[in-house]
C-alpha beads as a LAMMPS data file, in Angstrom:
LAMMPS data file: protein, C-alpha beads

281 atoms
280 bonds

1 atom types
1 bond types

-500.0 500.0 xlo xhi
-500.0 500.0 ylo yhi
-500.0 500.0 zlo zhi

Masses

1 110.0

Atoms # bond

1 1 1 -10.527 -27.792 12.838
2 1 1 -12.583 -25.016 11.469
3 1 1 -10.734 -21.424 11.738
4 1 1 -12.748 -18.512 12.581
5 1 1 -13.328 -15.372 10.623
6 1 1 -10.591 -13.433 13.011
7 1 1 -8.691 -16.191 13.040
8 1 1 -8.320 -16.454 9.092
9 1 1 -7.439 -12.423 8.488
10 1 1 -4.848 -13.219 11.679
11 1 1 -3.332 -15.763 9.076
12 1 1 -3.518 -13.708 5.915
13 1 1 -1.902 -10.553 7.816
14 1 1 1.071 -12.312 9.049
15 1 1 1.788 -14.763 6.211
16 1 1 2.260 -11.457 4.207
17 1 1 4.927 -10.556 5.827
18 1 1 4.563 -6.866 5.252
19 1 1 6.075 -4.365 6.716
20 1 1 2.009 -2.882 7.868
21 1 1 2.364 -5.918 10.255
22 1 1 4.810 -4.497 12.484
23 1 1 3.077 -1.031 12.656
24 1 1 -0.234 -3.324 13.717
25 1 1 1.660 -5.268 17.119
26 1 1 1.364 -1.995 19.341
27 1 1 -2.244 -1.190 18.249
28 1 1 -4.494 -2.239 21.604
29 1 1 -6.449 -4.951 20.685
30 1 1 -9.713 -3.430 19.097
31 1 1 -7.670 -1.416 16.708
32 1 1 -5.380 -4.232 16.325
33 1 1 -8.432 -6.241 15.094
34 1 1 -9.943 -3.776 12.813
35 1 1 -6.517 -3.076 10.473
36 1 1 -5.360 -6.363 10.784
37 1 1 -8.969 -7.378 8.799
38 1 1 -8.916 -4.318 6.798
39 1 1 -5.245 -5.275 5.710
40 1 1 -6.617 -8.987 5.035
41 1 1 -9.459 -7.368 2.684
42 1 1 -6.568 -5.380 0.592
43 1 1 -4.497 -8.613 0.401
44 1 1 -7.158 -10.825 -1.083
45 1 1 -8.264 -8.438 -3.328
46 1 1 -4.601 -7.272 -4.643
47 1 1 -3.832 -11.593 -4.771
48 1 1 -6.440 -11.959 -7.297
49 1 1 -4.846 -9.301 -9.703
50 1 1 -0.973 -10.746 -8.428
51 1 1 -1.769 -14.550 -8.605
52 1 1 -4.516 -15.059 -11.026
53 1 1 -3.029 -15.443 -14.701
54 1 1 -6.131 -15.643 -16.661
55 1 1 -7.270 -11.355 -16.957
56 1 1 -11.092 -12.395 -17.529
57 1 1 -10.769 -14.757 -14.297
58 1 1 -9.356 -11.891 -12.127
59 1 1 -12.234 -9.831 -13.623
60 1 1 -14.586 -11.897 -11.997
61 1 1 -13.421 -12.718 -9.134
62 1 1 -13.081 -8.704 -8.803
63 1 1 -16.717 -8.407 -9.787
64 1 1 -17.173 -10.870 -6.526
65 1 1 -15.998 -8.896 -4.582
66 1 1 -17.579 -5.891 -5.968
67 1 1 -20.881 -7.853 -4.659
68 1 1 -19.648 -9.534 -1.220
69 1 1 -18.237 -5.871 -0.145
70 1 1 -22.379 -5.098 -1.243
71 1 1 -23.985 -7.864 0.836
72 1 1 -21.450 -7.530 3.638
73 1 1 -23.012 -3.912 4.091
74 1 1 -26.520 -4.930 3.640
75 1 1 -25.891 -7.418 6.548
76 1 1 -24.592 -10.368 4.351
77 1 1 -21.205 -11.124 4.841
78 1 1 -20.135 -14.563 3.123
79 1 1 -16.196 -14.495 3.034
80 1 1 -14.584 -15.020 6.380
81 1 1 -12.474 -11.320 5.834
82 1 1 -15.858 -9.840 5.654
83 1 1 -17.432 -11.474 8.410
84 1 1 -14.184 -10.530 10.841
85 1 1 -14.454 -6.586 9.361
86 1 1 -18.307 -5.769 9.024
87 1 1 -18.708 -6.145 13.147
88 1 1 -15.854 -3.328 13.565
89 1 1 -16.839 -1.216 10.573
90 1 1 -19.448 1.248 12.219
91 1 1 -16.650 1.760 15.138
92 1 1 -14.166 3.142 12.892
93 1 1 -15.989 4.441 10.486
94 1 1 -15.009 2.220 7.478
95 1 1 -17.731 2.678 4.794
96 1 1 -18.604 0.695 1.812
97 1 1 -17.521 3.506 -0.520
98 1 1 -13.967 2.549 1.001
99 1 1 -13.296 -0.990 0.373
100 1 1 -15.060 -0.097 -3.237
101 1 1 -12.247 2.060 -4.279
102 1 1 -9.786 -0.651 -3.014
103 1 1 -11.257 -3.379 -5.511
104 1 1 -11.638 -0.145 -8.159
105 1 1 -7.630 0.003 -7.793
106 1 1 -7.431 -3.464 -8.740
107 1 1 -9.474 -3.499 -11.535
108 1 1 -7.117 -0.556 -12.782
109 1 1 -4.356 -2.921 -12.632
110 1 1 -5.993 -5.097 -15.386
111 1 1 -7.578 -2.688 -17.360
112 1 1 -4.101 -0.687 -17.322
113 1 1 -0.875 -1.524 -17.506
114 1 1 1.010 2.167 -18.377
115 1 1 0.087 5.318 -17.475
116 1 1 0.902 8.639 -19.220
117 1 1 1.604 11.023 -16.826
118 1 1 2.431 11.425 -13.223
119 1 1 -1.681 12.641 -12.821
120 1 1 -3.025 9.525 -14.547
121 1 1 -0.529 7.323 -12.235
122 1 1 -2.374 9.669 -9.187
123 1 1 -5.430 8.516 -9.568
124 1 1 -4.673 4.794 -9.060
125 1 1 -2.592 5.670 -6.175
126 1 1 -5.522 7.316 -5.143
127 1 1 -7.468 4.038 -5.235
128 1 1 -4.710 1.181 -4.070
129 1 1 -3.521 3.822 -1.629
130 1 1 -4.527 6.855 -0.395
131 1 1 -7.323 5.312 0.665
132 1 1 -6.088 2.480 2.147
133 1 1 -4.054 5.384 4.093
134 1 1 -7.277 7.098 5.095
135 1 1 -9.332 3.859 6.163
136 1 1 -6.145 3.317 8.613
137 1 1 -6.080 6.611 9.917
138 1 1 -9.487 6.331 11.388
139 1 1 -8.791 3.058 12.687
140 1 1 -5.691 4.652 14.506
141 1 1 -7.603 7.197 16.265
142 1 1 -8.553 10.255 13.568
143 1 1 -9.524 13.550 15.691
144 1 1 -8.323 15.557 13.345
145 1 1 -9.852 16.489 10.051
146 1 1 -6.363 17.494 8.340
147 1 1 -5.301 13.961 9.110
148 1 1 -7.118 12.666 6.186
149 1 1 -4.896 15.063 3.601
150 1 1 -1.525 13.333 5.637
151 1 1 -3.235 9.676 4.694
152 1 1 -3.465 10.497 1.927
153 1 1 -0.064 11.602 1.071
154 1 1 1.595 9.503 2.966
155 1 1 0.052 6.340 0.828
156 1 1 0.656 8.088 -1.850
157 1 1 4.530 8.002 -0.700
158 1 1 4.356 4.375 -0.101
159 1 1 3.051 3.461 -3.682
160 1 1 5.890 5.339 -5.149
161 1 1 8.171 3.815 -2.652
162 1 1 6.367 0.376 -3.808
163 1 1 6.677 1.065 -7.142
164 1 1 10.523 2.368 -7.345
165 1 1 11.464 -1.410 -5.424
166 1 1 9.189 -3.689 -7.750
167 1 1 10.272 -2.103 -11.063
168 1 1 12.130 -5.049 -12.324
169 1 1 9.488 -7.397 -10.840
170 1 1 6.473 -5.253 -12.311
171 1 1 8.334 -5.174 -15.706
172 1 1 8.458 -8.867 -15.743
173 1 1 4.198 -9.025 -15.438
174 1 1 4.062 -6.470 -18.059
175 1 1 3.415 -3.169 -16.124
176 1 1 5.184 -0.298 -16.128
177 1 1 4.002 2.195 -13.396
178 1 1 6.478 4.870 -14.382
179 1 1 4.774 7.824 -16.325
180 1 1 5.664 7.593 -20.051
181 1 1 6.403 11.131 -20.448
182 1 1 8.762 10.511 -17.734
183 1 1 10.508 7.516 -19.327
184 1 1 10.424 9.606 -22.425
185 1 1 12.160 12.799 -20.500
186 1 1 15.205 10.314 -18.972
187 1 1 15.272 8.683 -22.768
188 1 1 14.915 5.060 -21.048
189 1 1 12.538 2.699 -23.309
190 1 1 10.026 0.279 -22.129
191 1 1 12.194 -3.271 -23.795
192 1 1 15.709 -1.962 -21.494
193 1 1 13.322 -2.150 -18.191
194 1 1 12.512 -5.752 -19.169
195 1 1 16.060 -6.099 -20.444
196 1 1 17.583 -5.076 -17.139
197 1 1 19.556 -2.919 -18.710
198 1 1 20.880 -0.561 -15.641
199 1 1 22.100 2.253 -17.258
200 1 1 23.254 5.984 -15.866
201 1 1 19.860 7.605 -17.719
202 1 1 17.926 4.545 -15.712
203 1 1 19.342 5.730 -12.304
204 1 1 18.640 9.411 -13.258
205 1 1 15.108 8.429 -14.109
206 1 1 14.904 6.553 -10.285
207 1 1 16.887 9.470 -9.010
208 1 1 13.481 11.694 -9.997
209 1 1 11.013 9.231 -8.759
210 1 1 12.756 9.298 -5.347
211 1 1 12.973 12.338 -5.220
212 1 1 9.579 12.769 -5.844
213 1 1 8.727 10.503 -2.450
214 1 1 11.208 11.723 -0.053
215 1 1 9.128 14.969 -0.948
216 1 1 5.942 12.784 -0.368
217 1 1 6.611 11.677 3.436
218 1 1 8.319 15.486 4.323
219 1 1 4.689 16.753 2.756
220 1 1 2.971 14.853 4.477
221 1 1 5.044 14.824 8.325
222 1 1 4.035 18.633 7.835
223 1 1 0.180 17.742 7.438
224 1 1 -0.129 15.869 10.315
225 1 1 -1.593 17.988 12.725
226 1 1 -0.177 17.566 16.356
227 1 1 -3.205 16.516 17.909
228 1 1 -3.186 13.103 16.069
229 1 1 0.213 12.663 16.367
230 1 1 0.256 10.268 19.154
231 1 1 -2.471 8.514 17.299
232 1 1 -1.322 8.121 14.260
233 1 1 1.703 6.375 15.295
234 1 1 1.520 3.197 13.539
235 1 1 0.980 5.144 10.544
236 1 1 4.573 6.755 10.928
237 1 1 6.224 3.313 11.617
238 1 1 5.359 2.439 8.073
239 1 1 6.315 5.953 7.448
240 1 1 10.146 4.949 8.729
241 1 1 10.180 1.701 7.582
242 1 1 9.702 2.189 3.897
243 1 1 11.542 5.465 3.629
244 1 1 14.817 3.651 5.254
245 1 1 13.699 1.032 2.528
246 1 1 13.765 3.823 0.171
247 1 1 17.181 5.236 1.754
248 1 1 18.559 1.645 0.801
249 1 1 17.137 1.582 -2.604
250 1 1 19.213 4.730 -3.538
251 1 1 22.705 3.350 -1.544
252 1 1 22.252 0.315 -4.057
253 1 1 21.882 2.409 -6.736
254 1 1 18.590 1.885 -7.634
255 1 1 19.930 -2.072 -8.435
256 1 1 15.600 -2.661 -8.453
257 1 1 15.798 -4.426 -11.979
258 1 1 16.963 -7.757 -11.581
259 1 1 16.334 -7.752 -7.581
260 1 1 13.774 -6.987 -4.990
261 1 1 15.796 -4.915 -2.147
262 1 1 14.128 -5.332 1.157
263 1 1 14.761 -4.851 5.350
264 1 1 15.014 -7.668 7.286
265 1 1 11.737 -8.510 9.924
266 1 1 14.510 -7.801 12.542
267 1 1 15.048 -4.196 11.407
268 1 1 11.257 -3.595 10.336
269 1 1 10.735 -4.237 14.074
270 1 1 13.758 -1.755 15.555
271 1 1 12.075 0.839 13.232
272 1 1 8.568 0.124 14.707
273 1 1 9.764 -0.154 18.313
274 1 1 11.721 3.126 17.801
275 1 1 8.726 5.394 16.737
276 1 1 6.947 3.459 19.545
277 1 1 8.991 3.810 22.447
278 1 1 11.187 6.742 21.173
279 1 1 8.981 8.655 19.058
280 1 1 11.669 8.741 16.500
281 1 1 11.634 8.251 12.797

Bonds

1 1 1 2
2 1 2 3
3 1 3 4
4 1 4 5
5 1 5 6
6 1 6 7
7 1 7 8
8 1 8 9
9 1 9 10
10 1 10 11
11 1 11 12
12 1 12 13
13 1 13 14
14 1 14 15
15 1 15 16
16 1 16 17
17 1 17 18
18 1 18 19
19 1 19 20
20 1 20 21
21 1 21 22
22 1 22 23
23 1 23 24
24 1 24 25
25 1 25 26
26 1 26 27
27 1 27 28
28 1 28 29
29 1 29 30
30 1 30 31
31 1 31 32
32 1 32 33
33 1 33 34
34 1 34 35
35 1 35 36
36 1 36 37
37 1 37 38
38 1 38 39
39 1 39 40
40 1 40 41
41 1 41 42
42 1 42 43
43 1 43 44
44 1 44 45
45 1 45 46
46 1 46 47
47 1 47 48
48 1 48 49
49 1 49 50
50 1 50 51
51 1 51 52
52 1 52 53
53 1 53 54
54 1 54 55
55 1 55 56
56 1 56 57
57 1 57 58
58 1 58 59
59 1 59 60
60 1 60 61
61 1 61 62
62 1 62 63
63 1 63 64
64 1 64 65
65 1 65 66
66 1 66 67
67 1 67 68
68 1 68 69
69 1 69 70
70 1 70 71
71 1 71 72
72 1 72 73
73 1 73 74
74 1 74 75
75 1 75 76
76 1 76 77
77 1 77 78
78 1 78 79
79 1 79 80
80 1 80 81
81 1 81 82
82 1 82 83
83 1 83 84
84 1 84 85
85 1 85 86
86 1 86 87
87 1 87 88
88 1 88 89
89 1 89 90
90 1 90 91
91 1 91 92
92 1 92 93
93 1 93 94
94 1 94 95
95 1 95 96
96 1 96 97
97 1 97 98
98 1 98 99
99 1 99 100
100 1 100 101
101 1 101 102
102 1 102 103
103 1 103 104
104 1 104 105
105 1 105 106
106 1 106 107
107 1 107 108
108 1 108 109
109 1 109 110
110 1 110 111
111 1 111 112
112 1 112 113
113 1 113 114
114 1 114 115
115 1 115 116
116 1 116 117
117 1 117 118
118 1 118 119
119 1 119 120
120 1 120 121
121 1 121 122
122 1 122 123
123 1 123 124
124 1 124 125
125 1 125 126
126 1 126 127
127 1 127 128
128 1 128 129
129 1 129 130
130 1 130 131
131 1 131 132
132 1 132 133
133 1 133 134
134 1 134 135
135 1 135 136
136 1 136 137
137 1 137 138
138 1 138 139
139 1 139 140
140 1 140 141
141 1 141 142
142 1 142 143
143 1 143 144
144 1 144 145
145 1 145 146
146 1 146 147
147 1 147 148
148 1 148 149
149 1 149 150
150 1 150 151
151 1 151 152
152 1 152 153
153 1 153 154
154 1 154 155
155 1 155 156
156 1 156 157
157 1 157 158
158 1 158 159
159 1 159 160
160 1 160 161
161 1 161 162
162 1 162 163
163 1 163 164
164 1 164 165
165 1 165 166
166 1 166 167
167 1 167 168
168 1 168 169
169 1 169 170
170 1 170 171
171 1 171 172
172 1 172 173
173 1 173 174
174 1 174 175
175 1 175 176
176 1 176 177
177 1 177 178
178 1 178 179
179 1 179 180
180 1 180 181
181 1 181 182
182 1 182 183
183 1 183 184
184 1 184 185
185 1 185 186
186 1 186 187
187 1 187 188
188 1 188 189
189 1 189 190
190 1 190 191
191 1 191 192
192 1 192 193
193 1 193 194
194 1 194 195
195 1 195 196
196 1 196 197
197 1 197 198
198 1 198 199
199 1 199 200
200 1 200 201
201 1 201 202
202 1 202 203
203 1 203 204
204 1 204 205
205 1 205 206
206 1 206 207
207 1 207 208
208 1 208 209
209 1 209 210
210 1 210 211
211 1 211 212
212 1 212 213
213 1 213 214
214 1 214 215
215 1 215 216
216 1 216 217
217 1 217 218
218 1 218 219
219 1 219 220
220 1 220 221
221 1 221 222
222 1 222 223
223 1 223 224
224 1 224 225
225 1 225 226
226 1 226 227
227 1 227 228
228 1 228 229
229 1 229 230
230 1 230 231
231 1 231 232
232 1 232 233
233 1 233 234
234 1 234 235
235 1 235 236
236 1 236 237
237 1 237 238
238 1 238 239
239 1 239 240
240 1 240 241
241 1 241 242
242 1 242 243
243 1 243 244
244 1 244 245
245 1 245 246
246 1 246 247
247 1 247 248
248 1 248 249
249 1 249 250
250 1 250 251
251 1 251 252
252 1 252 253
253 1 253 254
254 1 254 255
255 1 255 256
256 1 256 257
257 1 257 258
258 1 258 259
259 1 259 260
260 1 260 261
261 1 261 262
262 1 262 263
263 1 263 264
264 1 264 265
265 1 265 266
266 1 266 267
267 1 267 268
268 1 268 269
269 1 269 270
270 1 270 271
271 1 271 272
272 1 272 273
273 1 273 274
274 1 274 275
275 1 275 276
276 1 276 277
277 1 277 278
278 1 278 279
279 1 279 280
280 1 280 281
């Protein structure tokens, strides 16, 4: 039986089981349709950095997609995520330039596995997630100029979120996403991350990078203007799903190094339905 283009980003949205997935079931269906092929495009791209071993194999099959995300807007769309996206594109105003930067992100993540400072680690948040953030807004129902600054933010809150869970994990494929002058302030070295060695100067160090978020999602809560609220919605399910995540993190005690801490689908869901039918975070 031959699967169809909406079909087959259907699949590769839910078999992620991300928490974006829950924020996606109370879109109406045309929105619903757009992010959920949007979100496929990110996942294949992001699997070929996760899953592919072989660095000059991910680097072309990166470059592929560099050139199907070309075709696809010259009217040639090969790969089925392309061919579900490219009909809903114009509608919500996703742009080549967009799903560029998303592959760009990626290609970051092979060319670069440390990054200096907090404004060198910006810049690939910037790529892998701010504008990820932005593409969604628009797809939620943008009115708002301003909205795009409270994407932005708010995916930039989400990678750090991201990145404070999957330290242990991240350590293990040889990337550290935490700013070396920032590892070098808390006096933790690069071997104890891959050493799981949980020390108090380790949880002082994840102390400052959560910090740093929970500062992220108020930042960006205040840069949402009130006309897009209602809108935007989805986009503040995510928002109380991975700060609670967060929230958890810290109440283990930033245990991230030899464990990935994560909500259950059932709780995801209560935080979804909550900012749904509540309009509570």
């Amino acid at each position: 039986m031959t699967t169809t283009p909406e079909q087959y980003v259907q699949q590769k949205a839910a078999a992620s089981g991300s928490s974006f997935y829950y924020a996606f079931l109370f879109l109406p269906k045309p929105r619903r349709a757009a992010i959920t092929a949007f979100y496929a495009f990110c996942r294949e791209v992001d699997d070929v950095v996760d899953e592919v071993s072989d660095p000059s194999v991910a680097r072309t099959k990166l470059a592929w997609w560099q050139t199907e995300v070309a075709k696809a807007y010259a009217g040639e769309p090969s790969h089925p995520v392309m061919r579900a996206l490219m009909p809903l594109a114009p509608q919500f105003g996703i742009e080549q330039r967009h799903l560029q930067a998303v592959v760009e992100g990626c290609q970051m993540d092979l060319e670069q596995t440390r990054y200096l400072d907090f404004p060198g680690l910006k810049r690939y948040c910037h790529l892998v997630a701010g504008i990820v953030g932005e593409v969604s807004a628009r797809i939620f129902g943008q009115s708002q100029e301003a909205t795009t600054e409270y994407a932005h933010t708010l995916g930039l809150a989400f990678q750090l979120t991201n990145i404070i869970r999957d330290v242990g994990e991240d350590a293990m494929r040889g990337r550290i996403y935490l700013p070396i002058d920032e590892l070098q302030r808390f006096d933790v070295k690069a071997h104890e991350l891959l050493n799981r060695v949980h020390s108090e100067r380790f949880v002082a160090l994840m102390r400052f990078q959560a910090e740093r978020a929970h500062g992220l999602y108020d930042q960006a809560l205040a840069l949402l203007p009130a006309a897009d609220w209602r809108a935007q919605k989805p986009g503040l399910m995510m928002a109380s799903i991975y700060r609670t995540l967060l929230r958890e993190i810290e109440r283990d005690n930033f245990a991230v190094l030899d464990q990935r801490i994560s909500l259950t689908p059932l709780r995801k869901f209560w935080l979804a339905w909550k900012v749904q039918a509540l309009g509570r975070l």
